[in-house]
C-alpha positions as CSV (number, residue, x, y, z in Angstrom):
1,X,-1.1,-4.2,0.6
2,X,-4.1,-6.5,0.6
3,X,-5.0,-8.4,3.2
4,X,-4.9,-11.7,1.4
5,X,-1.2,-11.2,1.6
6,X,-0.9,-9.6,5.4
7,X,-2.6,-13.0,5.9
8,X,-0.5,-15.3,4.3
9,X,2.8,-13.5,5.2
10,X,1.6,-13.9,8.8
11,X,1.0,-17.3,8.9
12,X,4.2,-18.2,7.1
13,X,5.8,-16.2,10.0
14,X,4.0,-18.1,12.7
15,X,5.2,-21.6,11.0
16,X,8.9,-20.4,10.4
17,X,9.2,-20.7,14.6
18,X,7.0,-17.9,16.5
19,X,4.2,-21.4,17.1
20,X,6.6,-23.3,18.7
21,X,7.1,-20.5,21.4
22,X,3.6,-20.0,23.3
23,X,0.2,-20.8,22.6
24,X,-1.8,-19.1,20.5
25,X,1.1,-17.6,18.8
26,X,-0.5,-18.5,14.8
27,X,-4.0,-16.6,15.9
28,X,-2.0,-13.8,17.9
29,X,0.1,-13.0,14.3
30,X,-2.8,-13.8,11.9
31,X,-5.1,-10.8,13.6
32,X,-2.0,-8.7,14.2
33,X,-0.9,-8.9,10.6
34,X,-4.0,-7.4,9.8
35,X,-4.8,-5.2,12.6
36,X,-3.2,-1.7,11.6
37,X,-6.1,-1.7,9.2
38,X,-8.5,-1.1,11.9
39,X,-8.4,2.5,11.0
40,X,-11.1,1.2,8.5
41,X,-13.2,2.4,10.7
42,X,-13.3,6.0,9.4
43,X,-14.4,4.9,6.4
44,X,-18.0,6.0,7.7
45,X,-17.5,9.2,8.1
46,X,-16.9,9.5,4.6
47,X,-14.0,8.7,2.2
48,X,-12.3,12.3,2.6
49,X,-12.2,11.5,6.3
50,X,-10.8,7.8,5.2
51,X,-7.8,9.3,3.4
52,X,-6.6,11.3,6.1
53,X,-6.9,8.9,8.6
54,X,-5.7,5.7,6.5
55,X,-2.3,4.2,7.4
56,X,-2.3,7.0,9.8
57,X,-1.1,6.6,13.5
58,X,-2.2,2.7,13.6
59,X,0.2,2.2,10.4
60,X,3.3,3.8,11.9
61,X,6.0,2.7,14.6
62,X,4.5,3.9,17.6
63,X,1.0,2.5,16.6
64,X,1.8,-1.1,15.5
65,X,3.9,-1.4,18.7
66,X,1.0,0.1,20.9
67,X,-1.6,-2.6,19.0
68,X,1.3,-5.0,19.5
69,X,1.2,-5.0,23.4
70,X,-3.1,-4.5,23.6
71,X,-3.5,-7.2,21.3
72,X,-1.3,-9.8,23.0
73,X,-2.6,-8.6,26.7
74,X,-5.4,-9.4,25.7
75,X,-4.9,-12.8,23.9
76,X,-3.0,-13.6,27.2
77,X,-5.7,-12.6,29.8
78,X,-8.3,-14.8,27.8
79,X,-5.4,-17.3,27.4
80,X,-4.9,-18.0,31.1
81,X,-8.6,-18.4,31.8
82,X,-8.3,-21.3,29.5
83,X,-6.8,-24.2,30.8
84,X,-4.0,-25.8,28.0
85,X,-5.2,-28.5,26.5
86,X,-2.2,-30.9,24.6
87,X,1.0,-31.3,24.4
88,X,2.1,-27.5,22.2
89,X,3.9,-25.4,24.0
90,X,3.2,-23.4,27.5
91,X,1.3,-19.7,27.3
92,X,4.4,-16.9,27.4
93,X,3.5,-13.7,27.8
94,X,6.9,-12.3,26.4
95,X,6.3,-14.3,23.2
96,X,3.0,-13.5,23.0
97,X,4.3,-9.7,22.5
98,X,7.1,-10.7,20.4
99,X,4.3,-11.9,17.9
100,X,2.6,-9.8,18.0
101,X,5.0,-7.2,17.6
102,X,6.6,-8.8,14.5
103,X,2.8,-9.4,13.0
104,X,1.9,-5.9,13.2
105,X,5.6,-4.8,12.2
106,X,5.5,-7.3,9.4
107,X,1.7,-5.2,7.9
108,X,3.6,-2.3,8.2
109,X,6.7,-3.2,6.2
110,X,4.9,-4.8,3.4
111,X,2.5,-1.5,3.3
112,X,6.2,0.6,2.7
113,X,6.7,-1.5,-0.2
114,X,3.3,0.1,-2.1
115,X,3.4,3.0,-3.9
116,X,0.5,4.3,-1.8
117,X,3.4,4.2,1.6
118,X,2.7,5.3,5.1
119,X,3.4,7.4,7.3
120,X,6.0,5.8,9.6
121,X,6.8,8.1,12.1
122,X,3.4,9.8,13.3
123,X,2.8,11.8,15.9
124,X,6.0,13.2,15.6
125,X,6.0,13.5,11.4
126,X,3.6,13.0,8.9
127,X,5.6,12.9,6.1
128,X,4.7,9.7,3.3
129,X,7.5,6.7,2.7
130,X,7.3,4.9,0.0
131,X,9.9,2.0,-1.4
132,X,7.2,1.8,-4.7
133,X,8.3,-1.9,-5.6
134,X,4.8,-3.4,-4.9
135,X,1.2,-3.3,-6.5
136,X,-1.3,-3.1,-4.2
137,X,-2.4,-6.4,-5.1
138,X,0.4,-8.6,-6.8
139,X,-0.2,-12.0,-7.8
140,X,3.3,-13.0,-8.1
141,X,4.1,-12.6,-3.9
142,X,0.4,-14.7,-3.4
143,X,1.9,-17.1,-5.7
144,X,5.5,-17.2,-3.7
145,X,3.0,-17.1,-0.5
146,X,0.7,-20.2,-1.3
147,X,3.6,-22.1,-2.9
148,X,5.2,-22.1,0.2
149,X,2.8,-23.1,2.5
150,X,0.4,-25.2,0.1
151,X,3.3,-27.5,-1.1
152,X,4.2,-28.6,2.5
153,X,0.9,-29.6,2.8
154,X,0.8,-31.4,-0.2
155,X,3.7,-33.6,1.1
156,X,2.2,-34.0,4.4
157,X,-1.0,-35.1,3.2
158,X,1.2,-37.7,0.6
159,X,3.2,-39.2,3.8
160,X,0.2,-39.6,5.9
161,X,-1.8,-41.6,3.2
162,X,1.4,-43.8,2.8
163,X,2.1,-44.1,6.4
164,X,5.6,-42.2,7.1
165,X,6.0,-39.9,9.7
166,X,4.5,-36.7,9.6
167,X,6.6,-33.9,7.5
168,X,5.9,-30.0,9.0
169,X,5.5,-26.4,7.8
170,X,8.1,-24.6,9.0
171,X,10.6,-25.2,6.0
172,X,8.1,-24.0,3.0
173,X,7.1,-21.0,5.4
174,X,11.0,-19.8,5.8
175,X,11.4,-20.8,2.0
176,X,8.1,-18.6,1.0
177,X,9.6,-15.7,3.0
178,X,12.7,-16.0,1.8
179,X,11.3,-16.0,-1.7
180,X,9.4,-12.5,-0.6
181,X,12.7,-11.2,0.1
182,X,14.0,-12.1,-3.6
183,X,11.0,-10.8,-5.2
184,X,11.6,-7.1,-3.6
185,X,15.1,-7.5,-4.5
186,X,13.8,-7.7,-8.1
187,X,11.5,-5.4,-7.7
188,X,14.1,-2.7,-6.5
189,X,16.7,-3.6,-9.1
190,X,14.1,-3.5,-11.6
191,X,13.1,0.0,-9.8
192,X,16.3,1.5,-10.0
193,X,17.1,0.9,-13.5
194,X,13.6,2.1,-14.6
195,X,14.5,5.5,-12.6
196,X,17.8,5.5,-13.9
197,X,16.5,5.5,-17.8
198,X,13.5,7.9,-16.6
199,X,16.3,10.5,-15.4
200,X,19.0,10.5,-18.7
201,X,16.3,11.7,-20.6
202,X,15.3,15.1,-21.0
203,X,11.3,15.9,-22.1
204,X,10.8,18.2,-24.6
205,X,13.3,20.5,-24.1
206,X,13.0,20.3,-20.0
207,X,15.4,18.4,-17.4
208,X,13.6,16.0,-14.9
209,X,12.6,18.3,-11.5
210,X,10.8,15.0,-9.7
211,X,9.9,11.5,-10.7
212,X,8.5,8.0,-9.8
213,X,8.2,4.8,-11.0
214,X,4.9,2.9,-10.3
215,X,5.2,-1.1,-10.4
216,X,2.5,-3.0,-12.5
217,X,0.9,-6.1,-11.3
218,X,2.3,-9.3,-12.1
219,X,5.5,-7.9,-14.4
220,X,8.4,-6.3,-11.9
221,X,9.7,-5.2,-15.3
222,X,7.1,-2.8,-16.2
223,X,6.6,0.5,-14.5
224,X,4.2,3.1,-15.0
225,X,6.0,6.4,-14.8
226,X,5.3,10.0,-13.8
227,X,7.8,12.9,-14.7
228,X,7.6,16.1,-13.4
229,X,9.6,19.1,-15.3
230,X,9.3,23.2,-14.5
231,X,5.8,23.1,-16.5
232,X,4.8,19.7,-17.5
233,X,3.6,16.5,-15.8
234,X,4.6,13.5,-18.3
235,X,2.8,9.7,-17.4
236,X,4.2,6.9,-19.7
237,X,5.4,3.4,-19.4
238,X,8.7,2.0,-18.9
239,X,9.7,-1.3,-20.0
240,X,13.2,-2.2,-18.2
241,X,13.9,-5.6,-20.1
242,X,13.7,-4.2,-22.9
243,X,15.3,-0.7,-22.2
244,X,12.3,1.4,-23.6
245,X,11.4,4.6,-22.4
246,X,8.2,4.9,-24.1
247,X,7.9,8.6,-25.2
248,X,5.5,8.2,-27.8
249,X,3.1,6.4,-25.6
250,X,3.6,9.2,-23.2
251,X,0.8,11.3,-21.9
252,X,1.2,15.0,-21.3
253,X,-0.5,16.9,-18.7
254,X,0.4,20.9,-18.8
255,X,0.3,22.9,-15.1
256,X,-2.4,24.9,-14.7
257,X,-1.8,27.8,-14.1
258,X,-2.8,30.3,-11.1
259,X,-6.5,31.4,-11.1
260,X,-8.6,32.6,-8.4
261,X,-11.0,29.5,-8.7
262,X,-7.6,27.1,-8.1
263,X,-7.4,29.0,-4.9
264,X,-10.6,29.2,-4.0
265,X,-10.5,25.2,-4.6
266,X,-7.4,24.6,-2.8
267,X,-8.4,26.2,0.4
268,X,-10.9,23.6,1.0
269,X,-10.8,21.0,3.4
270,X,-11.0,18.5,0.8
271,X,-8.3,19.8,-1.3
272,X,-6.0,20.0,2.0
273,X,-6.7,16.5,2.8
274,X,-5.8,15.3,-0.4
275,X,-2.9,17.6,-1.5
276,X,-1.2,16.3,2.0
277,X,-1.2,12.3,0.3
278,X,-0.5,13.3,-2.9
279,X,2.5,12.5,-4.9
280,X,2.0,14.1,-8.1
281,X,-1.3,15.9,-8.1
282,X,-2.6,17.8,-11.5
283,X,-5.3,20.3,-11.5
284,X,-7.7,21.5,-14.0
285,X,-10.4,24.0,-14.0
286,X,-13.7,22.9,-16.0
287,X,-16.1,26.1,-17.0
288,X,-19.5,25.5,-16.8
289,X,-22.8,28.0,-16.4
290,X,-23.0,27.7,-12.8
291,X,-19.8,27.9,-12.0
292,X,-16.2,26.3,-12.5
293,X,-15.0,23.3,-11.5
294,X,-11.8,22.0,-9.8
295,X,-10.5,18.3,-10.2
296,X,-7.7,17.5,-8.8
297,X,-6.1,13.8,-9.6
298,X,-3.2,12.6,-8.2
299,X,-1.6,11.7,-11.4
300,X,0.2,8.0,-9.8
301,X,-2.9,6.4,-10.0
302,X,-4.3,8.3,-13.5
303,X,-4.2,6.3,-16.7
304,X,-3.7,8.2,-19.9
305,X,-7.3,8.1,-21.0
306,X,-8.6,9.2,-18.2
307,X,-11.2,6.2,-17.8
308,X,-10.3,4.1,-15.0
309,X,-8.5,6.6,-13.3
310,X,-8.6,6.7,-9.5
311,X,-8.0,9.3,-6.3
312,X,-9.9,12.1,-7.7
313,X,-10.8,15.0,-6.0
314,X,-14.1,17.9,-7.5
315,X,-14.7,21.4,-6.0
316,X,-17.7,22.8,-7.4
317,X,-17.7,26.5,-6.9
318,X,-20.3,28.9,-7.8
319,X,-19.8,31.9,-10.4
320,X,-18.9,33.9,-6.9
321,X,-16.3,31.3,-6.6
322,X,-17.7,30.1,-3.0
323,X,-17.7,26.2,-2.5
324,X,-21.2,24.1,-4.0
325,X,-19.4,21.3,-3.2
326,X,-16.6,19.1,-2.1
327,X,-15.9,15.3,-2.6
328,X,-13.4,12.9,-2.8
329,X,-13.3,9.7,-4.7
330,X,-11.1,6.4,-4.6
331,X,-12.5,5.0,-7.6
332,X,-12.8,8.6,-9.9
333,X,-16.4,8.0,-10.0
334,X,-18.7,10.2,-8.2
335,X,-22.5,10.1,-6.9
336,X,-24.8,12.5,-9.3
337,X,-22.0,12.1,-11.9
């Protein structure tokens, strides 16, 4: 999820309660609804090295409550060399935790929602959950957000100008939060039926051996779909309002099959890396005179033309079949290219 919205969500937190409980409590959840992401960090070592550390360790159980209790330790040691100035309320060090235990809980439910998911139980597992009800980015939970929160301070601004006592926050941030809820209620209806429709069909001649529905931003009624039979991958969108399982829109994407430069390909660290996060992923090998080469896309986040598609991985191996080259992009797009 985007940090606009870890934002948001954890300042409607704060001002549903958690502010009236210790001092400090709106900054302690504002950095902790964000803080999982620290893992950006690997980001510089490359983005191979990004996606295997990405909503790693810091984006499970363990790791949001082990940044929980270092994060508030901290606000509270710098807290209490601070004498309190006002009337809000006294520095707690059990609310402090409490917090910031619910901020960094709160990034890491609203990352479950994404298609993308995490991985909730490392060290112990590394296996990927995913509820696949939210985009990435969706404008309608900003809009439920900033309603929430904006329109109390519409009103407060209104009764200050005409003198009447001051009206506060924490209503509009229980109601945005409550209107969250709703919206992944739905979300997951709307989910549900779209996998329901996906699985009565059969595709061309071949019954359903795995599936997903991907949401779209801004509709929770249309889902992008991937369908997985013995031999085929099939990507095509479903429209649950209007009950449309759009086959002829449908793009089909044949397995590959076994070759010694797919192996050669997959033994890479590269491949391994991105075969580990991904959902569907579709191979093909390109001949070319020095060599073939492997891409490997995870077919979630390809669109049917191929031109905006995204989490792509290219082997380049030589006619010997030993690695040229190995890269991963986030965007499809790829430096030399």
């Amino acid at each position: 999820m985007d940090n606009l919205t870890h934002t948001l969500t954890g300042v409607a937190i704060s001002y549903a309660g958690l502010n009236r409980k210790t001092r400090y409590a709106t900054l302690a959840i504002v950095i902790g609804a964000n803080l999982p992401d620290i893992d950006l960090v690997s980001r510089f070592w490359g983005s191979t090295t990004y996606l295997e550390y990405h909503r790693g360790i810091t984006h499970s159980i363990l790791g949001v409550t082990l940044l929980a209790a270092m994060l508030a330790a901290t606000i509270y040691f710098l807290g209490k060399r601070r004498p309190c100035a006002g009337s809000g309320p006294a520095l707690s060090g059990r609310w402090l935790f409490i917090a910031c235990w619910i901020a960094t809980a709160s990034h890491l439910l609203l990352d479950f929602t994404t298609s993308y998911g995490t991985r909730l139980f490392l060290p112990f597992s590394s296996h990927w959950y995913a509820w696949d009800i939210e985009p990435i980015i969706d404008p309608l939970l900003w809009a439920v957000l900033i309603a929430g929160l904006g329109i109390p301070f519409l009103f407060r601004l209104i009764t200050e100008e005409v003198g009447a006592a001051k009206t506060g926050y924490r209503v509009g941030a229980i109601l945005s939060l409550c209107a969250m809820v709703a919206l992944w209620g739905v979300r997951d209806l709307s989910h549900s039926r779209a996998l329901n429709m996906l699985q009565a069909r059969t595709y061309r001649g071949e019954d359903v051996e795995r599936m997903g529905a991907f949401p779209k931003a801004g509709n929770p009624f249309a889902w992008k779909a991937v369908v997985e039979t013995r031999s085929e991958y099939f990507v095509l969108p479903v429209d649950v309002l209007g009950g449309n399982v759009e086959m002829e829109d449908a793009r089909i994407f044949r397995k590959p099959e076994p070759s010694p430069a797919l192996s050669a390909a997959f033994k890479t660290r590269t491949a391994a890396i991105f075969m580990d996060f991904a959902r569907f992923p579709w191979a093909e090998v390109i001949s070319n005179e020095n060599g073939p080469t492997v891409m490997i896309r995870d077919l979630r986040y390809q669109p049917p033309d191929f031109q905006h598609g995204s989490f792509v991985v290219r082997i380049e191996l030589d006619k010997e079949l030993h690695v040229r080259s190995q890269a991963f992009s986030f965007t499809g797009q790829f430096k030399g290219s």
